[in-house]
GUVOGU-189681 format. One record per residue (C-alpha): y, x, z negated; residue in one letter. Coordinates in steps of 0.1 Angstrom, whole numbers, plus 2048, in hexadecimal, padded with zeros to 3 digits. Layout:
N
YXZa ...
END
This chain:
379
239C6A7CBx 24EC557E5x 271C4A7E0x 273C267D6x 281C0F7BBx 262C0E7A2x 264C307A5x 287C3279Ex 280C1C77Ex 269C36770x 285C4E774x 294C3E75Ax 27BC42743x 26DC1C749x 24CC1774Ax 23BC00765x 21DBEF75Ex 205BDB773x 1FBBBE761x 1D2BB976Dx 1BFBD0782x 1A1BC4793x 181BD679Bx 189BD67BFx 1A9BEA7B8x 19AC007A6x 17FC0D7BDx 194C0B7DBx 1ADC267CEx 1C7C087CCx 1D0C0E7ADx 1D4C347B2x 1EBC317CAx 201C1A7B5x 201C3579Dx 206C557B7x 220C427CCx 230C247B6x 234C32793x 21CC1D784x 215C26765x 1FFC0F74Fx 1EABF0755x 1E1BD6741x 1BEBBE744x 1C6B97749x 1AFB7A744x 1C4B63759x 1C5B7C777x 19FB8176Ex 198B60776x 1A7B5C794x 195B7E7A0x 177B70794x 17CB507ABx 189B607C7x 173B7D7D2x 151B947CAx 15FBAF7B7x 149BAD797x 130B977A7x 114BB57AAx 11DBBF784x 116B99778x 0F7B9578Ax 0E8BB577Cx 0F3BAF756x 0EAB8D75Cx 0C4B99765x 0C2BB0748x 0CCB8F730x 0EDB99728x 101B7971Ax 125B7072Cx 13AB78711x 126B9D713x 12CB9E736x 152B96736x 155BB371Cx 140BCD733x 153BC3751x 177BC6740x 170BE772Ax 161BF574Dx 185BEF75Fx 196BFC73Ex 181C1A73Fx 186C25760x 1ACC19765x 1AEC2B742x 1A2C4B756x 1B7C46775x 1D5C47762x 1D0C6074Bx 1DEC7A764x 1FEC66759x 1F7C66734x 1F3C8D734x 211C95749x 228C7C72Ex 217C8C710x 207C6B707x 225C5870Ax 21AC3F723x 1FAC40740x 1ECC24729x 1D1C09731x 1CFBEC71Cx 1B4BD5710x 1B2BB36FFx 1A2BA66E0x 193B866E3x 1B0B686E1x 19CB556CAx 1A7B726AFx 1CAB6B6B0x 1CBB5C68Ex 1B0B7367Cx 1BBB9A671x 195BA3668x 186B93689x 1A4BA569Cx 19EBC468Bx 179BC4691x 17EBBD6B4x 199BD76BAx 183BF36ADx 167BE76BEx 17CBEB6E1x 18FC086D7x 16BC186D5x 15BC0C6EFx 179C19707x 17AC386F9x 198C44704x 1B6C506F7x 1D3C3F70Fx 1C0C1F709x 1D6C026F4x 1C5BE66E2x 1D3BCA6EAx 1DBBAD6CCx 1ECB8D6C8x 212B906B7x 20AB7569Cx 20BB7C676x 1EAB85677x 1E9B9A694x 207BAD687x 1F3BB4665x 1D3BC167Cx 1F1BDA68Cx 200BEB66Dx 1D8BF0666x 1CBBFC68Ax 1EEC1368Cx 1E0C23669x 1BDC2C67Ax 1CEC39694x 1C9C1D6B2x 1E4C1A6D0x 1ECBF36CEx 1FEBDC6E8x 20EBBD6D4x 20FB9E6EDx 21EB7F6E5x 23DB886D7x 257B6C6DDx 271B6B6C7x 289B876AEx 27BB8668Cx 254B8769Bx 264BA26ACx 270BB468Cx 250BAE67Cx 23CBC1696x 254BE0696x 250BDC66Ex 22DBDB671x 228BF6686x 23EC11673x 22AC09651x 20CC14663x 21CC3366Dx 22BC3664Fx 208C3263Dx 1F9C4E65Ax 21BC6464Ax 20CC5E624x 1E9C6C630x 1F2C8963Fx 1E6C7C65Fx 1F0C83684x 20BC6F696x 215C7E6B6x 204C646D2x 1FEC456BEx 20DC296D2x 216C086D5x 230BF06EAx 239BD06DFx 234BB96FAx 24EB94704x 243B7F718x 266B7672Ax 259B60744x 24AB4672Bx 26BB48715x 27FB3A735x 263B2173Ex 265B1671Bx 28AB14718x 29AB0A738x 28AAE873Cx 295AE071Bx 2B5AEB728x 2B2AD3744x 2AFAB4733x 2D0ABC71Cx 2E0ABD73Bx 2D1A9B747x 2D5A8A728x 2FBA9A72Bx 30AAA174Cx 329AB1736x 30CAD072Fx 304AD4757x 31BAEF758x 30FB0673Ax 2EDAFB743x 2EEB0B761x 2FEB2C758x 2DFB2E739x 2C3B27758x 2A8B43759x 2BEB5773Bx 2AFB5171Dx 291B6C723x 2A7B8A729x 2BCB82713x 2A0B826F5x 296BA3704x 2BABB2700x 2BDBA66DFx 298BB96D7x 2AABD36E1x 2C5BD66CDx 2ABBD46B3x 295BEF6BDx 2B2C046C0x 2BDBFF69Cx 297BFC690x 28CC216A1x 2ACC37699x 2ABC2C674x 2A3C44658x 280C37653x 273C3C679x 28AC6167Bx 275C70661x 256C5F671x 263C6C692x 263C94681x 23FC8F67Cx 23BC866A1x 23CC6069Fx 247C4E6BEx 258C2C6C1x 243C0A6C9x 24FC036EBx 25FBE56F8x 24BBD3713x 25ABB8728x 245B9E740x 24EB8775Bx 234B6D765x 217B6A77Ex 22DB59793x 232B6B7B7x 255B5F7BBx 274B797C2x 286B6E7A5x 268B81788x 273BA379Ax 29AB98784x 289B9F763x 281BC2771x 2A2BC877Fx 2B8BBD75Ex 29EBCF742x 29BBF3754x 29DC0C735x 290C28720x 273C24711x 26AC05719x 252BF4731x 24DBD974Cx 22CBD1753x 22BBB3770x 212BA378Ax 211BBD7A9x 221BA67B9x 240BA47A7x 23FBCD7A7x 237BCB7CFx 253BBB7D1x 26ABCF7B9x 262BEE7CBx 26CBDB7EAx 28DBCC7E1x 296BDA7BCx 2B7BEC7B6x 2ADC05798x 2C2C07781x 2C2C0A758x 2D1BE774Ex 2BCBE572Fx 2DBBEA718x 2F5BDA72Cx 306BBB724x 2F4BB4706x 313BA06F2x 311B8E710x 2E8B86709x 2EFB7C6E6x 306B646F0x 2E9B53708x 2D2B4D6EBx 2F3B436D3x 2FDB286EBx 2D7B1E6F1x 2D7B186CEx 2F9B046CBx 2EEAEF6E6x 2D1AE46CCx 2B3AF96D6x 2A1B086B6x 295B296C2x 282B316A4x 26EB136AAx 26DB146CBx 25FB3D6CAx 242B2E6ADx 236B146CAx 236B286E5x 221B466CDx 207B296C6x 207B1E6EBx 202B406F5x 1E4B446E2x 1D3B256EBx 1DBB2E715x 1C9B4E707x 1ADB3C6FCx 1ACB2371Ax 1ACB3F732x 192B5671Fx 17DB3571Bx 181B2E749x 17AB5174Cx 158B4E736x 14CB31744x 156B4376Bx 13BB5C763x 122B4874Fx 121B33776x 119B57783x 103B6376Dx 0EFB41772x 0F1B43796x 0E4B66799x 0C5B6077Dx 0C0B40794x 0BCB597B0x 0A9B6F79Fx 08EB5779Ax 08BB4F7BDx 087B727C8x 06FB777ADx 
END
């Protein structure tokens, strides 16, 4: 593997995680070569990126045409065509997953958006994947709501790797970490196996800072007295909820309950930290300040191009963490209710889920359309 800062980051025990894979990359030994020379070590399935490689090139045109012929509905077909790239970026990496002893080499796949609110439907649907993958560095991937969390102590029990997305704020934080030790703690009470069930629990730090700082803004236009403390709390607010998860996790897994899980093979639910899927220099910063021990990043490849271009590796993850805690104190004094802000931007979240899963239905049912169109000509 050559020399270069992602690689570096892995050193430290840090996973990196590409955040969509395409078709495309997977056939053209793309994404192998992130892996062999980048440190990659995970990927992740996007309905946002997914539309946009649906609009912008062929690479699942041939696969919608044909399940289109044999009468297979859209919905059917965006599920074939995601668990296919799962499956297969599932195998690529799990070259990775051996050599860690399960403890990353993971490839994770969503449930439905429209499930966010619903722990039967979410349940349902995570088997149903978890299945149909059929692998074992595969990771379900749910929503971090109160009702997701109650599908995660239950999917942890059967024995299910889960990603948690949508985590915004401390206490949904807590509850997730909760929620995850009861279902190891139920595995415990059964006698059952623990030694490569995973999870990480995944912020969303890009949408916490493009939440906050316009808020931040208009104090500061309403109040030219706050342009200076303004400023200095621009673009901080997302790190600094990441450090203070942290300094959770790090009281959370070396407690009593999780040490006596841990001599029964348990492993901690990983932190996972994301950007944007914005392409400018700044997203590579929440790489460069959250580098740490089991943890992840998992970004846009071009964010990660850029990391391994310019990054400085180094691990900052527990560094200056009064100093973070004091970001979201004085966002608070300044009048900004992070509890509430966290519940809107976990409700807004799901709905851009929903909104997305819905473009990326209606992108295919156009396809499918088109080719049985086609089909009737030729016919």
């Amino acid at each position: 593997m050559r020399d270069n800062a992602l690689v570096r980051v892995a050193g430290f025990g840090h996973g990196i995680w590409l955040d969509f894979v395409s078709r495309g990359m997977l056939v053209s030994g793309e994404l192998v070569s992130l892996i062999q020379e980048s440190g990659v070590s995970g990927v992740g399935s996007n309905l946002a990126a997914l539309a946009q490689a649906l609009a912008a090139g062929a690479d699942y045109a041939e696969d919608i045409a044909q399940l289109a012929r044999r009468g297979v509905s859209a919905p059917q077909i965006l599920d074939a065509l995601v668990v296919d790239d799962i499956r297969m970026s599932a195998d690529l990496l799990r070259p990775v997953y051996d050599r860690m002893d399960g403890r990353d080499g993971f490839a994770s796949i969503e449930v439905s958006p429209g499930l966010a609110q619903e722990c039967a439907g979410t349940l349902l649907e995570a088997r149903r994947l978890w299945e149909m993958v059929d692998r074992p560095n595969v990771m379900i991937g749910i929503a971090g709501t109160s009702q997701g969390l109650a599908a995660l102590r239950q999917l942890i029990r059967e024995g299910i790797n889960v990603r948690v997305n949508l985590l915004f704020g401390i206490p949904r934080y807590r509850a997730a970490a909760e929620a995850y030790l009861d279902g190891l703690s139920e595995r415990a009470a059964r006698g059952l196996p623990m030694e490569r069930i995973a999870s990480v629990a995944g912020f969303p730090l890009g949408l916490i800072d493009q939440a906050i700082d316009p808020m931040l803004a208009r104090l500061a236009e309403q109040d030219g007295r706050l342009t200076r403390v303004v400023a200095s709390l621009k673009g901080e607010s997302g790190i600094a909820c990441a450090k203070a998860a942290r300094r959770l996790y790090l009281d959370l897994f070396a407690d009593d309950r999780y040490l006596a899980l841990a001599a029964r093979g348990a492993r901690p639910q990983r932190l996972l930290w994301a950007g944007s899927r914005e392409t400018s220099p700044s997203q590579i910063r929440y790489i460069e300040a959250l580098i740490g021990a089991d943890s992840v990043t998992c970004a846009p490849l071009e964010t990660l191009t850029a990391y391994r271009e310019h990054g400085m590796a180094e691990p900052r993850l527990d560094h200056g963490v009064q100093e973070a805690l004091g970001v979201l104190s004085r966002v608070g004094e300044l009048g900004l209710d992070l509890n509430a802000i966290t519940r809107e931007l976990e409700d807004e979240g799901a709905r851009q889920q929903v909104r997305c899963y819905d473009r990326v239905l209606q992108s295919i049912e156009t396809r499918r359309e088109a080719a049985l169109r086609l089909g009737a000509v030729a016919s």
